[in-house]
ZAGUFI-56876 format. One line per field, with one value per atom (N, C-alpha, C): residue in three letters; atom name; x, y, z. Coordinates in steps of 0.001 Angstrom, whole numbers, plus 500000, padded with zeros to 6 digits. Layout:
% residues N
tornu <- (ala | ...)
voke <- (CA | ...)
px <- (X | ...)
py <- (Y | ...)
pz <- (Z | ...)
***
This chain:
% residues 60
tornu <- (unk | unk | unk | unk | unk | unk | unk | unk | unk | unk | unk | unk | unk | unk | unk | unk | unk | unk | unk | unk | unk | unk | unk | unk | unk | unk | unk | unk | unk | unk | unk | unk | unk | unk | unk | unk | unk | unk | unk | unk | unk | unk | unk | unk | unk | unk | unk | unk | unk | unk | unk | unk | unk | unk | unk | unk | unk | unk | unk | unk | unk | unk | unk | unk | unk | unk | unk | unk | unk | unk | unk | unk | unk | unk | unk | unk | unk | unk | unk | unk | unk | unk | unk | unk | unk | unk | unk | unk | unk | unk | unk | unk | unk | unk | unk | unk | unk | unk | unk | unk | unk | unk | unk | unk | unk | unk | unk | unk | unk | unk | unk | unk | unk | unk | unk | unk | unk | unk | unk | unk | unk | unk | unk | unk | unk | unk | unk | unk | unk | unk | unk | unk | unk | unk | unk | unk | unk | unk | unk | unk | unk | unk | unk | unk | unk | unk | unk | unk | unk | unk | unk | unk | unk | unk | unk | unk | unk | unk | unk | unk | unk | unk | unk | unk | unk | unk | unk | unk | unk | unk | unk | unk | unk | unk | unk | unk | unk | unk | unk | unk)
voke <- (N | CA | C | N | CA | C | N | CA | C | N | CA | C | N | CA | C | N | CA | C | N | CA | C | N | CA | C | N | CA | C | N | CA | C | N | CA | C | N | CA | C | N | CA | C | N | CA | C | N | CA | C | N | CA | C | N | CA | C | N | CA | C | N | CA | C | N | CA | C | N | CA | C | N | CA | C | N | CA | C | N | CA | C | N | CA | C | N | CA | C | N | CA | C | N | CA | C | N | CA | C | N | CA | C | N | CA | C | N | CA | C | N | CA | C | N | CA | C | N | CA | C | N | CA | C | N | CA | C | N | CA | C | N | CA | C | N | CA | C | N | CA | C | N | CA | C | N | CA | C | N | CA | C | N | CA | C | N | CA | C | N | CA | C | N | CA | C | N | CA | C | N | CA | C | N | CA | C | N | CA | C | N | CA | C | N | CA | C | N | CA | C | N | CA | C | N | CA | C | N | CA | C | N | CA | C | N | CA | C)
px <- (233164 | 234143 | 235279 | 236339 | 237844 | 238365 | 237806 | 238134 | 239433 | 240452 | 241826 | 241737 | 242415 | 242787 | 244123 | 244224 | 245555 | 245614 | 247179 | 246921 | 247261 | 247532 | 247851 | 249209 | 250202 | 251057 | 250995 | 250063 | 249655 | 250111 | 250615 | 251082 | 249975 | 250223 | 248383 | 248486 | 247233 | 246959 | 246403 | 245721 | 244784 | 244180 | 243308 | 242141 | 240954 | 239976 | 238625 | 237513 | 237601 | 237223 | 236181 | 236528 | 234904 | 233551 | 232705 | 231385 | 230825 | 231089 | 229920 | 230747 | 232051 | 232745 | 232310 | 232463 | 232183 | 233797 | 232824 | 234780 | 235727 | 235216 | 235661 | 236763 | 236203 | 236779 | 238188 | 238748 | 239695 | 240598 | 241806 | 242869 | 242869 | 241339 | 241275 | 241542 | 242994 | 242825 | 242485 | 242425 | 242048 | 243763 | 242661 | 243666 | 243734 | 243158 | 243229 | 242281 | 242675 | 241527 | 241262 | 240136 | 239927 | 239624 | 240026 | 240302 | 239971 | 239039 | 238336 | 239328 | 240086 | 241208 | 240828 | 239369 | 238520 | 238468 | 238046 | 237254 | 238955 | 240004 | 241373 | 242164 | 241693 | 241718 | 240938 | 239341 | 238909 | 239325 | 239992 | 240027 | 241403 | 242408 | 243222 | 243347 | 242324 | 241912 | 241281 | 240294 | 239716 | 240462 | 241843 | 242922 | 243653 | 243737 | 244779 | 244125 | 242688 | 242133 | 241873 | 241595 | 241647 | 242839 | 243820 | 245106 | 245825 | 244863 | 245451 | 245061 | 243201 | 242302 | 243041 | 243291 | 244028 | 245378 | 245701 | 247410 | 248279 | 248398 | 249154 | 250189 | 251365 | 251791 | 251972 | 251171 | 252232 | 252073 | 253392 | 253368 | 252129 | 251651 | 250365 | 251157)
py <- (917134 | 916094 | 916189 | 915645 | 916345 | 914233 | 913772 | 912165 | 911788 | 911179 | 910806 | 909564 | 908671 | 907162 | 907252 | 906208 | 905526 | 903828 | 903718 | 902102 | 901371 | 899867 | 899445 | 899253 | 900138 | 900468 | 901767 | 902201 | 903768 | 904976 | 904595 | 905316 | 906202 | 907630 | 908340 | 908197 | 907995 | 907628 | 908605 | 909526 | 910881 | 911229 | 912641 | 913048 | 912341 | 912032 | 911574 | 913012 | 913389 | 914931 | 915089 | 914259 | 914105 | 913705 | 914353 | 914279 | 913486 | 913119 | 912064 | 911071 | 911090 | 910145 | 908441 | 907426 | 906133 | 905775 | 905231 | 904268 | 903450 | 902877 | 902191 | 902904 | 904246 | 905550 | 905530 | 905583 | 905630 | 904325 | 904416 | 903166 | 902345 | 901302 | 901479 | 899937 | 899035 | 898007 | 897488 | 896239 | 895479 | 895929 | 896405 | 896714 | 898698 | 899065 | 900475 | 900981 | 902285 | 902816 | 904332 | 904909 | 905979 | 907060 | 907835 | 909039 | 909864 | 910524 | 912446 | 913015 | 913678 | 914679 | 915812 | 916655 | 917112 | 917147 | 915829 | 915377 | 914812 | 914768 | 914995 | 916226 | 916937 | 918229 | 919047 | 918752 | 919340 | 918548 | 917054 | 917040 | 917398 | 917527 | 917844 | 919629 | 920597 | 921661 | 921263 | 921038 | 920555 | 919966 | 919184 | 919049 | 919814 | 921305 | 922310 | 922930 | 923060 | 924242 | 923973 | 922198 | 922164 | 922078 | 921825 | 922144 | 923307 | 924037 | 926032 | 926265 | 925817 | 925877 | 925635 | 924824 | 924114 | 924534 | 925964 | 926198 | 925045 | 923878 | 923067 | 922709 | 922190 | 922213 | 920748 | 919937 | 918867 | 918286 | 917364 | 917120 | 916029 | 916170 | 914830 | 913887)
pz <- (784885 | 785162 | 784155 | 784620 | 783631 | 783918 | 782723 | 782703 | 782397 | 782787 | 782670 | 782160 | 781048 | 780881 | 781058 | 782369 | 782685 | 782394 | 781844 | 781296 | 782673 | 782264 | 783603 | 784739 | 783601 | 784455 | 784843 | 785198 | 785499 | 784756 | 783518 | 782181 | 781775 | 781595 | 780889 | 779375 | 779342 | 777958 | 777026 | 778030 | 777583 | 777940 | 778048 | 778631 | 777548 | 778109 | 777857 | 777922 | 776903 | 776548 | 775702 | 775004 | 773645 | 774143 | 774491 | 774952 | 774283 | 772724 | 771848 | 771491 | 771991 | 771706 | 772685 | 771739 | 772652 | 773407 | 774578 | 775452 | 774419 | 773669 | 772540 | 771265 | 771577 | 770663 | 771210 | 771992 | 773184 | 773341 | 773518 | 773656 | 774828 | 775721 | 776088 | 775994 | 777327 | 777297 | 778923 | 778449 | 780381 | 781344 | 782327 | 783646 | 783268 | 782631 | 782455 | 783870 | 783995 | 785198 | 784178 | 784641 | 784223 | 785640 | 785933 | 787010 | 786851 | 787514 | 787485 | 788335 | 787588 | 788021 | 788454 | 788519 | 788976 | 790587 | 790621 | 791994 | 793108 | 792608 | 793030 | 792904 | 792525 | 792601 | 793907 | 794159 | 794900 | 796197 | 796480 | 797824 | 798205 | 797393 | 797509 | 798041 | 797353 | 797768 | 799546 | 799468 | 801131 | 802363 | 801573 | 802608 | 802971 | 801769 | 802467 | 803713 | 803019 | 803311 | 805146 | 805001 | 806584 | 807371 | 806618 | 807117 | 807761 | 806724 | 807043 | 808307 | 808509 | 808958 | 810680 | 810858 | 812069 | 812507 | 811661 | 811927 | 812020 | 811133 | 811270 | 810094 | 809741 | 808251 | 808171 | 807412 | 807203 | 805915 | 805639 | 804418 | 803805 | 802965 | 802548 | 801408)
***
């Protein structure tokens, strides 16, 4: 997993990278989200791929 902190104006704050690190370690206030850029990565891959898949082009 590749962890993202975004604050609550969807500003990035940093990758969340330190394996022994605590949430607390991290600038982390209310209204923050944290995002696997990973797992938006792979559907973003799975949308081309069915896109190609279908001879079709469109924009997402």
């Amino acid at each position: 997993m590749e962890l993202e902190l975004y604050g609550p104006d969807d500003k990035f704050y940093g990758k969340l990278d330190q394996n022994d690190a605590l949430l607390g370690s991290y600038p982390v206030d209310d209204g923050c989200r944290i995002h696997d850029s990973q797992i938006s990565s792979l559907a973003t891959g799975l949308v081309s791929a069915t896109m190609s898949h279908s001879g079709r082009t469109m924009a997402v």
